[in-house]
OpenMM code with the backbone's topology and positions (N, CA, C; nanometers):
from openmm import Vec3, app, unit

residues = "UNK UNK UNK UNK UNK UNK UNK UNK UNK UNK UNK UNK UNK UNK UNK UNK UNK UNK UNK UNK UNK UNK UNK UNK UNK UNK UNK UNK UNK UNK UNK UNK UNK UNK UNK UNK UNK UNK UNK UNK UNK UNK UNK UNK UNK UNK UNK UNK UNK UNK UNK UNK UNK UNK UNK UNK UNK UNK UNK UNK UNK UNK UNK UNK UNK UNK UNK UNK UNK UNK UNK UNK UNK UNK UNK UNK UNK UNK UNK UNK UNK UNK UNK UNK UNK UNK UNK UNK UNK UNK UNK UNK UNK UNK UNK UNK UNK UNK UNK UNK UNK UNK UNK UNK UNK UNK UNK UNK UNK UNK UNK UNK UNK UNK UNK UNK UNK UNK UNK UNK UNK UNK UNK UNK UNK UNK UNK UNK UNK UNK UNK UNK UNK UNK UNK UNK UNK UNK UNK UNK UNK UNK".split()
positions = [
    Vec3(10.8584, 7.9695, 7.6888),
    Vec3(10.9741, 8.0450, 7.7342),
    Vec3(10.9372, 8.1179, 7.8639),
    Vec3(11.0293, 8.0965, 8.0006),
    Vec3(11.0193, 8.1929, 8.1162),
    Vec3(10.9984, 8.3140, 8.0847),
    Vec3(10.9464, 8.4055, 8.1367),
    Vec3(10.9511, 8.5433, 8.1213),
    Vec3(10.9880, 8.6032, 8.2735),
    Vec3(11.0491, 8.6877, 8.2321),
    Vec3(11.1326, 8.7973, 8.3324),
    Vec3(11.0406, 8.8074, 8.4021),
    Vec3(11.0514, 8.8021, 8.5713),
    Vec3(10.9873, 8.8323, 8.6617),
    Vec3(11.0565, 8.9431, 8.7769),
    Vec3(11.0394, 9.0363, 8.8125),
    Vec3(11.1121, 9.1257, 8.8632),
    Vec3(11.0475, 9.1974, 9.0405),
    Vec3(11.1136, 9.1270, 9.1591),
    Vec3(11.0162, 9.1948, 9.2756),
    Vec3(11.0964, 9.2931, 9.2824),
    Vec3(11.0141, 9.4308, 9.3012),
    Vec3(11.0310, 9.5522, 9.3714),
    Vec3(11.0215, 9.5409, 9.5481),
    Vec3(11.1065, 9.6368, 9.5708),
    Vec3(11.0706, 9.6522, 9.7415),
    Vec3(10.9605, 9.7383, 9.7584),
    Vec3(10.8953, 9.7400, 9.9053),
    Vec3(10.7808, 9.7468, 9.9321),
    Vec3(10.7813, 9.9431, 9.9020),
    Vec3(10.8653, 10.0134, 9.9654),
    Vec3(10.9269, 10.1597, 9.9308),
    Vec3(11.0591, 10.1969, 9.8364),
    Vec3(11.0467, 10.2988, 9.7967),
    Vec3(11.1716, 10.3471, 9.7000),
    Vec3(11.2275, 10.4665, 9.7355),
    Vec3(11.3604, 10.4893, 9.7567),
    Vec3(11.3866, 10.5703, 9.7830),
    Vec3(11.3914, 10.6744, 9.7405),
    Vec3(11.3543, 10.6980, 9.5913),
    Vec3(11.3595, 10.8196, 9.4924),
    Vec3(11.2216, 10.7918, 9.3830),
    Vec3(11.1984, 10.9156, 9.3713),
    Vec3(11.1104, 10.9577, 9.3003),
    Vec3(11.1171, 11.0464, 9.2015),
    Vec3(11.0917, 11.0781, 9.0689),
    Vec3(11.0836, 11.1871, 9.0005),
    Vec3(11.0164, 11.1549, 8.8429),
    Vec3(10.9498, 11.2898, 8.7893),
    Vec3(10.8672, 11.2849, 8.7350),
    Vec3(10.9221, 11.3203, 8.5382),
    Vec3(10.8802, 11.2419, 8.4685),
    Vec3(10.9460, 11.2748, 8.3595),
    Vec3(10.8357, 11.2732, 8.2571),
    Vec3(10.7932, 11.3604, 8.1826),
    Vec3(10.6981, 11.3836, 8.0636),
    Vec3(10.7441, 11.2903, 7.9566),
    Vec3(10.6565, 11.1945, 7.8753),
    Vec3(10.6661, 11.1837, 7.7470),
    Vec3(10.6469, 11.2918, 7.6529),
    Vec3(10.7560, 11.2786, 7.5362),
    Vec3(10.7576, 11.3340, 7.4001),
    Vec3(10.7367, 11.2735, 7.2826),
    Vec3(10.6841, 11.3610, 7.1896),
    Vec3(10.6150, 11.2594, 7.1060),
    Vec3(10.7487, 11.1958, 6.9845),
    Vec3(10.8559, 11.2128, 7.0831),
    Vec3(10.9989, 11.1610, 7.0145),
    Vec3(11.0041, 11.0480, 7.0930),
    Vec3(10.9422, 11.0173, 7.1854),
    Vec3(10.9194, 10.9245, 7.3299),
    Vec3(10.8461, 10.7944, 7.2295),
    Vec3(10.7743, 10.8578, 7.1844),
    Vec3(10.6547, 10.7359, 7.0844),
    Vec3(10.7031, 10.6710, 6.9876),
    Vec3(10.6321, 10.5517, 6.9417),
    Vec3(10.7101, 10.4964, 6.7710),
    Vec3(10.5830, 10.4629, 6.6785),
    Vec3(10.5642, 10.4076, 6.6137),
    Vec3(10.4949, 10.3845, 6.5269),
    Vec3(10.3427, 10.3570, 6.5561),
    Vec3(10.3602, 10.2225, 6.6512),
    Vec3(10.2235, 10.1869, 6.7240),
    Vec3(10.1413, 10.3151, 6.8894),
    Vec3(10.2214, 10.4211, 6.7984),
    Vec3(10.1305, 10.5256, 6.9177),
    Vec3(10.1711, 10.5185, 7.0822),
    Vec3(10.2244, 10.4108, 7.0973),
    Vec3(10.2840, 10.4624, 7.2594),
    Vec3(10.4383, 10.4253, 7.2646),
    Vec3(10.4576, 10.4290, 7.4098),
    Vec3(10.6295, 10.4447, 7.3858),
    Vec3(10.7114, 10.3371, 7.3757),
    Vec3(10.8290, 10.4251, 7.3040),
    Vec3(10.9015, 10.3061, 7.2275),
    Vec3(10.9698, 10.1932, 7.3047),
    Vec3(10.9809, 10.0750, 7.2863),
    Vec3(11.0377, 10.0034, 7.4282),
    Vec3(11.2094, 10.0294, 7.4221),
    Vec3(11.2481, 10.0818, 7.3029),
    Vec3(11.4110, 10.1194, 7.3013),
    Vec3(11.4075, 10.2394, 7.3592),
    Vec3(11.3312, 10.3203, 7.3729),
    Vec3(11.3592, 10.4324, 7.4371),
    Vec3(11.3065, 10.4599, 7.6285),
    Vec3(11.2726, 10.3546, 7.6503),
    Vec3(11.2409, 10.3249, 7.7849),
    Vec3(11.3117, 10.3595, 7.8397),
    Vec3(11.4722, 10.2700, 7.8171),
    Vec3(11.5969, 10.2259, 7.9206),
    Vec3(11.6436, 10.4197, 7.9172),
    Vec3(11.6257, 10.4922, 7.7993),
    Vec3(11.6645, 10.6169, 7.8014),
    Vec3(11.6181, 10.6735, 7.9589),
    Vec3(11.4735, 10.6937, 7.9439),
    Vec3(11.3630, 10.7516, 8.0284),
    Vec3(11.3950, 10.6833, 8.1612),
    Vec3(11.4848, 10.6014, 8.1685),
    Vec3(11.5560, 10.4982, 8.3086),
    Vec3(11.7019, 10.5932, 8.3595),
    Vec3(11.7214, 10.5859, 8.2204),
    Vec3(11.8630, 10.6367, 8.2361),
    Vec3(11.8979, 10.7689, 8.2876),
    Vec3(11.7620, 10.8383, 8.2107),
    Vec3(11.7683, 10.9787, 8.2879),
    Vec3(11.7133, 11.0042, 8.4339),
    Vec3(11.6812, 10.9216, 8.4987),
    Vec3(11.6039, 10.8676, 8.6257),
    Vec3(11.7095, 10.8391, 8.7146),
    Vec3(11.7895, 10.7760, 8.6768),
    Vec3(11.9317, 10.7322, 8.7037),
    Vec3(11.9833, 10.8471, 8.7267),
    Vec3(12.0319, 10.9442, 8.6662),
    Vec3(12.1436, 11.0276, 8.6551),
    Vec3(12.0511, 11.1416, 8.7971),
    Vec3(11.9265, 11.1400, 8.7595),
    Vec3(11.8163, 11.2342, 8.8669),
    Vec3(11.9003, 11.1813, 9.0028),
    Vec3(11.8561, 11.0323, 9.0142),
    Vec3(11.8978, 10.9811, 9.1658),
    Vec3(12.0257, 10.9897, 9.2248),
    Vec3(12.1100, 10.9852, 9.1233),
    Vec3(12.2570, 11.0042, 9.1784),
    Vec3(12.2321, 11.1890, 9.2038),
    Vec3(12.2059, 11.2482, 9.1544),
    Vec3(12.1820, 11.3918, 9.1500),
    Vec3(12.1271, 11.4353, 9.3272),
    Vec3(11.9950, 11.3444, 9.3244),
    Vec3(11.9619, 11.3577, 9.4357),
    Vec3(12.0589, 11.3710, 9.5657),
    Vec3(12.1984, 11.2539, 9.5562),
    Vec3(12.2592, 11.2114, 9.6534),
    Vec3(12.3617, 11.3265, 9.6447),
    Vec3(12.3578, 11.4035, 9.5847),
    Vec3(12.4651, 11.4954, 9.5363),
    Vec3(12.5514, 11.4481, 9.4952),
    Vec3(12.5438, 11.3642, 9.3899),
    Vec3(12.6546, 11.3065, 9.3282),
    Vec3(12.6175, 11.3170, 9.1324),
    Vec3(12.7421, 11.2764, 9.0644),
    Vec3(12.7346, 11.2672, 8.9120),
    Vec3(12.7472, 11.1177, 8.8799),
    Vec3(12.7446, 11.0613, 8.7625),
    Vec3(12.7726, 10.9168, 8.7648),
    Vec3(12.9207, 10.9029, 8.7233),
    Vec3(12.9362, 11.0259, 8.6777),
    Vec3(13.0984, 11.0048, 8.7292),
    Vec3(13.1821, 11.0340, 8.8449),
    Vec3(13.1092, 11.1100, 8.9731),
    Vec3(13.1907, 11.1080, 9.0532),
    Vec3(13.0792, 11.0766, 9.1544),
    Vec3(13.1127, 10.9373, 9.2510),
    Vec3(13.0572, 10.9051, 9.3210),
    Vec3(13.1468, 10.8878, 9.4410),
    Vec3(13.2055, 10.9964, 9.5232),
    Vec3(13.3106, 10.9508, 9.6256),
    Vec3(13.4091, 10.9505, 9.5342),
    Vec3(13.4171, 10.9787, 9.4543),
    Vec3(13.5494, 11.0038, 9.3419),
    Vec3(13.6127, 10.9118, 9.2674),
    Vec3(13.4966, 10.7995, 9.2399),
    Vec3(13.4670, 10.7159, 9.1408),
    Vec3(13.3335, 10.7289, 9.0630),
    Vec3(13.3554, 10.6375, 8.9406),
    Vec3(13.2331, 10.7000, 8.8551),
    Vec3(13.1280, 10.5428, 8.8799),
    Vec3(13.0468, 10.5496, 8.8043),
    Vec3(12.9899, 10.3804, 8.8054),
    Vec3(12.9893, 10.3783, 8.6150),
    Vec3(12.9501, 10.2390, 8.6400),
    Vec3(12.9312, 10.1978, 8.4721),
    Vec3(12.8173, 10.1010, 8.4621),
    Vec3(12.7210, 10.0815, 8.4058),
    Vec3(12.6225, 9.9859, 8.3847),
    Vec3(12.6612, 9.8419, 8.3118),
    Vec3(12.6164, 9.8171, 8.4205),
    Vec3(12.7286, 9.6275, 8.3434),
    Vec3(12.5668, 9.5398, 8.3222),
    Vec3(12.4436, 9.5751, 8.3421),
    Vec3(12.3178, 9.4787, 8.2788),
    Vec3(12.1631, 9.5447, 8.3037),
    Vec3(12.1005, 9.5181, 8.2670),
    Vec3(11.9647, 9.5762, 8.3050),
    Vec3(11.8551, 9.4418, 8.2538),
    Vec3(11.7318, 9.4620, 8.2940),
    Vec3(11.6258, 9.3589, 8.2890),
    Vec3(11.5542, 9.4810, 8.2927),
    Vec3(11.4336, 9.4472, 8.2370),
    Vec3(11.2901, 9.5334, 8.2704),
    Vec3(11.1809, 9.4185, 8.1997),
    Vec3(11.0582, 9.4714, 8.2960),
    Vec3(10.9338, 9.3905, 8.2251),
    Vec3(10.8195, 9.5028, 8.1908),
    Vec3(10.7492, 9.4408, 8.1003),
    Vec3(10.6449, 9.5876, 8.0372),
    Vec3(10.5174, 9.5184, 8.1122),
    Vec3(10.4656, 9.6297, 8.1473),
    Vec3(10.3224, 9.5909, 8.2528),
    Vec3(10.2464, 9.6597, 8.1571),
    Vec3(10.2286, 9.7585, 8.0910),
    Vec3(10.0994, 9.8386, 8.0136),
    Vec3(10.2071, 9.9709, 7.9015),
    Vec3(10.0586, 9.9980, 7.8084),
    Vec3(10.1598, 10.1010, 7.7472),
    Vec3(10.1360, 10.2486, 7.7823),
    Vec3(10.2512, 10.3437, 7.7208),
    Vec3(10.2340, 10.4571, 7.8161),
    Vec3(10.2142, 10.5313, 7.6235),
    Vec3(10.1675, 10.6594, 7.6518),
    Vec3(10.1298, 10.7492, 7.5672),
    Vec3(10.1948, 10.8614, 7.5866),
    Vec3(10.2045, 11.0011, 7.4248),
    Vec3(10.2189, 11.0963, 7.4352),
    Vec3(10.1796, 11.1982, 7.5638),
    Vec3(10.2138, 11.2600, 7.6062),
    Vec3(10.1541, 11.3580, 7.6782),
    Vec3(10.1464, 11.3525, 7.8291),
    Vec3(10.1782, 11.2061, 7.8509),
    Vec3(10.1528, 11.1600, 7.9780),
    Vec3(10.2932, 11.1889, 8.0379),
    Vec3(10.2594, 11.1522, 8.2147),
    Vec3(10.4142, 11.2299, 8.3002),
    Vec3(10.4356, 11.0670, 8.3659),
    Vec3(10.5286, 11.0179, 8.3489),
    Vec3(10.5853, 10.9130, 8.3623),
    Vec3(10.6812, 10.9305, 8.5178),
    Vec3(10.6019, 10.8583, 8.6462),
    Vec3(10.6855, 10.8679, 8.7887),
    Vec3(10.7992, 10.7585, 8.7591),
    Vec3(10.8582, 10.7484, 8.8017),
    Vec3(10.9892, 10.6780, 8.7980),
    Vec3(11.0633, 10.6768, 8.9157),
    Vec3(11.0205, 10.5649, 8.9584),
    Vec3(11.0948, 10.5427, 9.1222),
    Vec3(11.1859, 10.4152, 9.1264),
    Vec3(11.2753, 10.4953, 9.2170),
    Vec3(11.4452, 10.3723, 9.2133),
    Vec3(11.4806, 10.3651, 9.3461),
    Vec3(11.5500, 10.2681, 9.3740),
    Vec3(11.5816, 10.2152, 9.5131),
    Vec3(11.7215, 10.1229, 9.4888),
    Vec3(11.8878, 10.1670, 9.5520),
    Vec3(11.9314, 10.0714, 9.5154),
    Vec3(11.9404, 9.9254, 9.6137),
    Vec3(11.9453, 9.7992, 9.5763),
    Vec3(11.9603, 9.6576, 9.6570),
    Vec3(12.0006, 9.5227, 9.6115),
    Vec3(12.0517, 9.4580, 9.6679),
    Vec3(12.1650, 9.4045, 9.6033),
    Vec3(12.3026, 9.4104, 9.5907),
    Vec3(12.3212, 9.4924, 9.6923),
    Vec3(12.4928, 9.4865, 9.7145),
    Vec3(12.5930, 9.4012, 9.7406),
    Vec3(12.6983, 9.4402, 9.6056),
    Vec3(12.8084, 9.3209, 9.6370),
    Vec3(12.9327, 9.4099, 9.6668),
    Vec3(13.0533, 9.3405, 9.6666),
    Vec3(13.1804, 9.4432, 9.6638),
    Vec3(13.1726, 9.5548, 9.5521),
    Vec3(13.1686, 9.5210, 9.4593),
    Vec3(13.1611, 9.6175, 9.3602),
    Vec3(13.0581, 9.7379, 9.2701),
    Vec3(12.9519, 9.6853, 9.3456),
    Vec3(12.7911, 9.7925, 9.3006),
    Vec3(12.6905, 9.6865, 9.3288),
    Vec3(12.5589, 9.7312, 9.2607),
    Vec3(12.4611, 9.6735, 9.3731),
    Vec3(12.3516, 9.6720, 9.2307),
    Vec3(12.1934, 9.6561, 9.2353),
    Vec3(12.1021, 9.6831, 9.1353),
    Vec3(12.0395, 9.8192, 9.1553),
    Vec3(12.0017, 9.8681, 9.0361),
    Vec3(11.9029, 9.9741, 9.0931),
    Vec3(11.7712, 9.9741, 9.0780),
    Vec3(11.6828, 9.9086, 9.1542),
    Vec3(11.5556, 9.8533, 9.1071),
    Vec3(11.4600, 9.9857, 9.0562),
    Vec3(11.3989, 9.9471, 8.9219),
    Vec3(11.2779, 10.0680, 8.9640),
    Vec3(11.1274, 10.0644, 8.8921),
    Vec3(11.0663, 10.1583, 8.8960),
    Vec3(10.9139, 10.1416, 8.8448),
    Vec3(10.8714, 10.2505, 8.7990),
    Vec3(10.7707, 10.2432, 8.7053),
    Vec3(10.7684, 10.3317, 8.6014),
    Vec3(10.6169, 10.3155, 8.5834),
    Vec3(10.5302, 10.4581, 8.6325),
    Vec3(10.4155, 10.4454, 8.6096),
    Vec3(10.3256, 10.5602, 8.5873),
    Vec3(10.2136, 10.5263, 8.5431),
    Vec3(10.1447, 10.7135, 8.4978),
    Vec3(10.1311, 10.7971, 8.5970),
    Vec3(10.2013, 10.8985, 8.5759),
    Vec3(10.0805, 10.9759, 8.7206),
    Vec3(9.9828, 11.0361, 8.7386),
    Vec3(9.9008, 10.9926, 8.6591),
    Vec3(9.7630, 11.0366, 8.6727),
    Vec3(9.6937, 10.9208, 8.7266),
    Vec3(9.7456, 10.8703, 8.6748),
    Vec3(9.6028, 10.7206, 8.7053),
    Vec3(9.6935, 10.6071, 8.7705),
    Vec3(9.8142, 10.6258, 8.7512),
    Vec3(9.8866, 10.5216, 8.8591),
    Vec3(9.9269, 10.4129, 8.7910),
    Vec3(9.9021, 10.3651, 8.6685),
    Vec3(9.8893, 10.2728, 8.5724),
    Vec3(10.0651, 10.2246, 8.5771),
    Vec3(10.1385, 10.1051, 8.6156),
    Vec3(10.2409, 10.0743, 8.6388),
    Vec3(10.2652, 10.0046, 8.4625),
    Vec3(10.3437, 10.1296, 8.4127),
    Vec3(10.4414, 10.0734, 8.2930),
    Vec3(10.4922, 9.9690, 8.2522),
    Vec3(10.6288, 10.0243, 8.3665),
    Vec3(10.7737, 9.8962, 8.3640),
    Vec3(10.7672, 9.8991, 8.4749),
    Vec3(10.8748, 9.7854, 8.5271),
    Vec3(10.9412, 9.7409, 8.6385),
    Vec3(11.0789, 9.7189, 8.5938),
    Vec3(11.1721, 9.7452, 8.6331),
    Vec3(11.3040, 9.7068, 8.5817),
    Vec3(11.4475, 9.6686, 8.7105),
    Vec3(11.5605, 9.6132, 8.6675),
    Vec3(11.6723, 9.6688, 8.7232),
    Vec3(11.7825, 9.7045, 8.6383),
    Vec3(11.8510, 9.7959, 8.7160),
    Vec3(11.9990, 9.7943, 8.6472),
    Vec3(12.1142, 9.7819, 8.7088),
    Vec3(12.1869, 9.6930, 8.6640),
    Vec3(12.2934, 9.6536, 8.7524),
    Vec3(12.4562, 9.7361, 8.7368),
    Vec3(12.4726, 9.7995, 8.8299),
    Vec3(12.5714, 9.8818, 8.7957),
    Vec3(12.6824, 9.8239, 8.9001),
    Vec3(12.8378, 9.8861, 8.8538),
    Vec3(12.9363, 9.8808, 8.9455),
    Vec3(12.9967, 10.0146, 8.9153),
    Vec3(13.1198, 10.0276, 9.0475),
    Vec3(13.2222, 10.1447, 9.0370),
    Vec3(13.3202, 10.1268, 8.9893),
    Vec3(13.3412, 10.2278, 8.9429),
    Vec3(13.4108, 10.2328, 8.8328),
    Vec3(13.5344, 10.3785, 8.8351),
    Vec3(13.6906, 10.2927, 8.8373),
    Vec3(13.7836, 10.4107, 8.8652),
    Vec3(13.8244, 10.4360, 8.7163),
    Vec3(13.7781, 10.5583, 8.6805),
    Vec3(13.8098, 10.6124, 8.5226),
    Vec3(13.9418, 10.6333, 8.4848),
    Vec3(14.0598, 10.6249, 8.6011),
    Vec3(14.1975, 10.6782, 8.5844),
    Vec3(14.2277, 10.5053, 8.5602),
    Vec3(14.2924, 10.4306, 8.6326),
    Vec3(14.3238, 10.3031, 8.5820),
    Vec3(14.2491, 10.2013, 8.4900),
    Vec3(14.0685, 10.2685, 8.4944),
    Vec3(14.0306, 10.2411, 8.4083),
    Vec3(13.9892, 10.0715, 8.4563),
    Vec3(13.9476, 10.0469, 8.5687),
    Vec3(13.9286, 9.9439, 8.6606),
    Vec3(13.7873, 9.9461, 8.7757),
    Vec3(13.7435, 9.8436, 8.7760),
    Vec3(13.6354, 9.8189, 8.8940),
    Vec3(13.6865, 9.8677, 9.0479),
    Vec3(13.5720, 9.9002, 9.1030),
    Vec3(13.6628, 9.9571, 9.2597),
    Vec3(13.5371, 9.9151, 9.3326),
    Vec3(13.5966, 9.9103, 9.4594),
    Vec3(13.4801, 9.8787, 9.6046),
    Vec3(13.3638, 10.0030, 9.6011),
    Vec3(13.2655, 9.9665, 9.5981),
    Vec3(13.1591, 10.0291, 9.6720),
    Vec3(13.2102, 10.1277, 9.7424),
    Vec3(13.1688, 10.2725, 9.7219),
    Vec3(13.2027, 10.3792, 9.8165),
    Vec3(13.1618, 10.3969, 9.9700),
    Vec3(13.2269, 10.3638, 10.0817),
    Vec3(13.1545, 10.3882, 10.2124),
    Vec3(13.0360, 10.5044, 10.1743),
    Vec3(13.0750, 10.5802, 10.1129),
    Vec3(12.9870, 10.7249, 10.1723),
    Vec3(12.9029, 10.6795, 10.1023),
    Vec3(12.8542, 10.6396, 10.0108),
    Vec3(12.7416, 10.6022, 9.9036),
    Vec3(12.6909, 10.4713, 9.9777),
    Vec3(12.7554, 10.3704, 10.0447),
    Vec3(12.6979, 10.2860, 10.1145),
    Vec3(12.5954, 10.3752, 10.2535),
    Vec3(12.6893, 10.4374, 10.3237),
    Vec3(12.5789, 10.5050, 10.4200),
    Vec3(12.4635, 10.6410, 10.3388),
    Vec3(12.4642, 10.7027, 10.2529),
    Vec3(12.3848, 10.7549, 10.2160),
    Vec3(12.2841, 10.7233, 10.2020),
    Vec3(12.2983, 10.5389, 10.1293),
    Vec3(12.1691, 10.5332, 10.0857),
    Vec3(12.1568, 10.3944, 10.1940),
    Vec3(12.1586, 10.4151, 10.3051),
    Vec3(12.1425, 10.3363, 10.4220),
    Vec3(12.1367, 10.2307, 10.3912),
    Vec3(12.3027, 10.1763, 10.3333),
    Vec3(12.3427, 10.0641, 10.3008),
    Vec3(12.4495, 10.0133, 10.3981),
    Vec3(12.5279, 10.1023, 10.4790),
    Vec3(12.6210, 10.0774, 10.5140),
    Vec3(12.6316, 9.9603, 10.6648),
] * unit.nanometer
topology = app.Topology()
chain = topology.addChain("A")
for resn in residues:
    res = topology.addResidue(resn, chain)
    for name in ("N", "CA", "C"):
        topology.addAtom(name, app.Element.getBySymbol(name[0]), res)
């Protein structure tokens, strides 16, 4: 069977740092792979944060996650601070991927690699919408 292969770009535009909890862990002592996409997700919500935005209002649309991929490179442990860097690429009319990487920061030890594929999303009609100009030039897409 193929296995998921995932290239990152050479820089990322965001960075931020997230601690494991030992609610983070499962049985076999490091972290759980269902609770990864969490530790993504909250990485996610950081980066839109960054842009001064919510994931519901992006230019005054929200986005919605329509797929994700990730591959496991090593395992991560209690106690440890998990970097988590995202970059979005891949833009179509409607949203783009958000590539990212997930690794110790102490020792540098690369986790995951993942993407998530999101679009915009108008919460009032309840419908897909174009890519926001301002979110296209923010993140020097435009």
């Amino acid at each position: 069977m193929a296995r998921i292969q995932i290239e990152l770009p050479e820089r990322f535009a965001f960075a931020t740092e997230i601690p494991l909890y030992i609610g983070h862990i499962n049985y076999g002592g490091h972290l759980d792979n269902a609770l990864l996409l969490t530790l993504v997700s909250e990485a996610r919500v950081r980066f839109f944060k960054s842009l001064g935005y919510t994931e519901l209002d992006v230019e005054g649309v929200g986005i919605v996650v329509v797929d994700a991929a990730l591959q496991y490179k090593a395992e991560a442990f209690h106690g440890e601070t998990m970097v988590v860097e995202m970059a979005p690429a891949d833009f179509n009319k409607y949203g783009c991927d958000l590539l990212w990487r997930m690794s110790d920061k102490e020792s540098g030890r690369e986790v995951a690699r993942g993407k998530t594929g999101i679009v915009f999303f108008d919460y009032g009609p309840r419908k897909v919408t174009r890519v926001p100009q301002g979110f296209l030039e923010r993140v020097g897409a435009a």
